[in-house]
C-alpha positions in Angstrom: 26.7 50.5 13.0 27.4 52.6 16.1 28.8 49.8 18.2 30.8 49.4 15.2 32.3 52.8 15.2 32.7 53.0 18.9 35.2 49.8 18.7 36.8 51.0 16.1 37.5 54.4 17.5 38.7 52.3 21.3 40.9 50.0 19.1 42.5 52.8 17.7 43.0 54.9 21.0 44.3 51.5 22.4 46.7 51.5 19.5 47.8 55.1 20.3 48.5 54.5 23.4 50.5 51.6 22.9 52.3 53.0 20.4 53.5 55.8 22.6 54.7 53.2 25.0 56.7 51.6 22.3 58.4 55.2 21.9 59.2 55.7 25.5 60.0 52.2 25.8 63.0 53.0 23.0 64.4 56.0 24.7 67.4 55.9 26.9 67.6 59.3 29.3 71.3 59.9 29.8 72.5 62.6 32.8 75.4 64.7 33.6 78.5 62.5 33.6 79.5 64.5 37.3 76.2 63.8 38.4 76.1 60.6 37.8 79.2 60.0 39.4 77.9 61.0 42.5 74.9 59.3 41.8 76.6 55.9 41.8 79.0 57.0 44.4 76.4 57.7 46.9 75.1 54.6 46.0 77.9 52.6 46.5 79.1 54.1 49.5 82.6 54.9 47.8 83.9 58.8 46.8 86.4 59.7 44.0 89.5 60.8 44.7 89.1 64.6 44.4 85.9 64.5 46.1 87.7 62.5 49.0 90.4 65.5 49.3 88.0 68.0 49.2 85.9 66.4 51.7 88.8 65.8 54.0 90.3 69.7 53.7 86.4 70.7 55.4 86.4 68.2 57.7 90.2 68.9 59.1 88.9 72.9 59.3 86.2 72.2 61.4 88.0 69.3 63.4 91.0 72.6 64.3 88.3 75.1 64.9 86.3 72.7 67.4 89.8 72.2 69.2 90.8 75.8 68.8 86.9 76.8 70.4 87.6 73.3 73.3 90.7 74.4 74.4 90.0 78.4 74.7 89.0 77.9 77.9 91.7 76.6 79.2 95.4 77.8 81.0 98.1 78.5 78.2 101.3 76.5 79.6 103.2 78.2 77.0 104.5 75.7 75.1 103.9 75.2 71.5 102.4 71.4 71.2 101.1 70.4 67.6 97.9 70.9 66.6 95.2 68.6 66.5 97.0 66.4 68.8 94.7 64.1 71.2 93.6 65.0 74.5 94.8 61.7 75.5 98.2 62.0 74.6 99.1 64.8 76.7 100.6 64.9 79.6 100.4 67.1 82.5 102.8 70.3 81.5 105.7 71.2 84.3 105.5 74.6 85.4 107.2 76.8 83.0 109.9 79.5 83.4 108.0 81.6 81.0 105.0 83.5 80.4 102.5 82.6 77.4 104.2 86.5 75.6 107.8 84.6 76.1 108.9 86.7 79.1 110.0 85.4 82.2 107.6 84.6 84.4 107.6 86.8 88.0 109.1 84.9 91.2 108.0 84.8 94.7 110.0 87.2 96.3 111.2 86.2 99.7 111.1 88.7 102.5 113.7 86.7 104.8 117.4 87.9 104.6 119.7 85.7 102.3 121.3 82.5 104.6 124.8 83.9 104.2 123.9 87.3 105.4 121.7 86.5 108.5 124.4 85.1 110.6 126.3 88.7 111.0 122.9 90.7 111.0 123.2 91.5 114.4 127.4 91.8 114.6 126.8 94.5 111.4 124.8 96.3 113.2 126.5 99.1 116.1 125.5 98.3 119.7 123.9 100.4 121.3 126.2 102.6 123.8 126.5 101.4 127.4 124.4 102.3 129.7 126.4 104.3 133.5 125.5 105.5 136.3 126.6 108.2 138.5 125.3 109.9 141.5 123.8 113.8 141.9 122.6 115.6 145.0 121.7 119.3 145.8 121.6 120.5 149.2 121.7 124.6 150.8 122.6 123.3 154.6 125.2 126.5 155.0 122.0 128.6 154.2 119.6 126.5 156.5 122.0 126.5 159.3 120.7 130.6 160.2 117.6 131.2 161.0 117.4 134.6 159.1 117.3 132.8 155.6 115.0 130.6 156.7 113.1 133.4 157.6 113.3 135.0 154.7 112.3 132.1 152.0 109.5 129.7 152.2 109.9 126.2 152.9 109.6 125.3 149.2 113.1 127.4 148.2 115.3 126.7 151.3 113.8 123.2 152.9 114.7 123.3 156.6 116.2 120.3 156.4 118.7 121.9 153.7 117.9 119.0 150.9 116.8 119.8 147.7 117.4 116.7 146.3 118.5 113.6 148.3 121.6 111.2 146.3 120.1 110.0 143.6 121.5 107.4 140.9 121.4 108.3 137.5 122.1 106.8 134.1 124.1 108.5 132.0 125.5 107.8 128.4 129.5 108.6 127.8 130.6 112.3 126.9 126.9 113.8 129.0 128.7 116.3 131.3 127.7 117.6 134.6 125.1 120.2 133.3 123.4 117.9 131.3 122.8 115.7 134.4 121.7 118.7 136.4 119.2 119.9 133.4 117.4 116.3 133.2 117.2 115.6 136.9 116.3 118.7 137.5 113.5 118.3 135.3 112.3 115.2 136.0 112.0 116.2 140.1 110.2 119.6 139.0 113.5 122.0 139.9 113.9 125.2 138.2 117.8 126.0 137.3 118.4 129.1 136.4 121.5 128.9 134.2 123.4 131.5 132.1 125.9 131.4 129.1 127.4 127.7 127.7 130.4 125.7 127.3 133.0 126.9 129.4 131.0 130.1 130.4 128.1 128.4 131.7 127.3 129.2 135.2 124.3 127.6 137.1 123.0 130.8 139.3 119.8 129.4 140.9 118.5 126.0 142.2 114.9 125.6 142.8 114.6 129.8 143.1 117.1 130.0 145.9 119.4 132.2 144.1 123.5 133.5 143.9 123.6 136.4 146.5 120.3 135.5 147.8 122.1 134.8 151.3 124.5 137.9 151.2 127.4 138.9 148.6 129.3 135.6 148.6 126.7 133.1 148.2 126.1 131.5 145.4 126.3 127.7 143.9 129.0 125.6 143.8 129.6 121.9 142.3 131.8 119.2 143.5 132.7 115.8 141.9 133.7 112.7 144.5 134.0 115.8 147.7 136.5 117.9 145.1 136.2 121.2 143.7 136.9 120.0 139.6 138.1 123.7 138.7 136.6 123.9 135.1 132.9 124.5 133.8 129.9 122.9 134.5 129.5 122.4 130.8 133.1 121.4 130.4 133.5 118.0 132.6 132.3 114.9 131.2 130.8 112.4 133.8 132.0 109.3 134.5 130.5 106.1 135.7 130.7 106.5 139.4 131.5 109.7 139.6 129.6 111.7 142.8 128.3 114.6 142.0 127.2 117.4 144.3 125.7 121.2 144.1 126.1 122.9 147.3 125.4 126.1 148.3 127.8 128.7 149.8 126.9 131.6 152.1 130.6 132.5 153.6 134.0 131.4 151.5 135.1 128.1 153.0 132.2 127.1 154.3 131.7 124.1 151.8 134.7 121.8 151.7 
């Protein structure tokens, strides 16, 4: 009687369980129509339509940011070539006149003088004035010639010989007069000239310290021009080229000629 019971209750937990695989066998499990779509489409391999576009609108983003991010790092030419155009299709860009901001872009600037103008540089510019030359000596022989000025003044003031300063040529540039020959010769050998008042007042007194009425009441210095007397100022005549010019120093009234 138990064996009986046991395979009565095992036929009838058999039959349970078939019976719920009858029931699960007879159901159909249905999904979301959008899912399924995709379901199937990744499947097969294929997209829908508005799942294509949408796809395609991400994809061209990222595509333009990846070429805006490659070609940061390189030179703006300026120019404004479409977008998303191939690296292979371009062609090296000529230089442009402009700037990346639109303005023009700066020039070399060339230091050398413009073709046209280089040829009369030089007659533009004024020459400089001529360099002349004249001659100037200084001498006190009339004063040397008597022993009592010679012993009165040292060597240095009245040379024995009478020479202060030997002929010397000198360069001169037009409108220097005789004074302004004396002055820089003068200067250049070490003389002292003692000189008073200017222009047509100007009077040379002393030469190298020998002095006007150092050799009695009519000495003094006088200047001649080519062995003449010229009759004006010192500061008045205006040397010119060749011109012999000589300071000589007078003890007695005719005694330089």
């Amino acid at each position: 009687m138990r064996k009986l019971k046991r395979c009565a209750a095992g036929t009838a937990l058999l039959a349970l369980l078939l019976a719920c695989a009858l029931l699960f066998a007879g159901c159909k499990i249905t999904f979301p129509e959008k899912q399924a779509v995709s379901s199937d489409a990744s499947a097969s391999g294929t997209l829908s339509s508005e799942d294509a576009s949408s796809m395609v609108s991400v994809s061209g983003d990222s595509a333009s940011s990846e070429n805006t991010a490659g070609n940061s790092s390189q030179p703006s030419s300026g120019g404004g070539g479409a977008a998303g155009s191939s690296s292979t299709d371009k062609k090296p860009a000529a230089p442009s006149s402009q700037t990346a901001s639109g303005g023009k872009a700066e020039q070399p600037v060339s230091s050398a003088p413009p073709a046209s103008s280089s040829g009369n540089a030089h007659s533009s510019e004024s020459a400089p004035a001529a360099k002349q030359v004249c001659y100037l000596a200084i001498d006190c022989k009339t004063a040397a010639a008597k022993e009592e000025y010679l012993a009165k003044y040292d060597e240095r003031i009245l040379p024995r010989d009478g020479v202060i300063l030997a002929r010397t040529a000198v360069e001169f540039t037009e409108g220097e007069t005789v004074c302004d020959i004396l002055l820089r010769v003068a200067k250049a050998h070490g003389i002292v000239i003692s000189k008073s008042g200017r222009g047509s007042f100007a009077y040379i007194r002393g030469i190298g310290g020998l002095m006007e009425f150092g050799c009695g009441n009519s000495s003094g210095w006088l200047y001649q021009v080519n062995g003449a007397l010229p009759g004006i100022g010192v500061d008045v005549y205006k040397v010119k080229a060749g011109d012999a010019i000589s300071f000589r120093y007078t003890v007695e009234r005719g005694d330089v000629s």
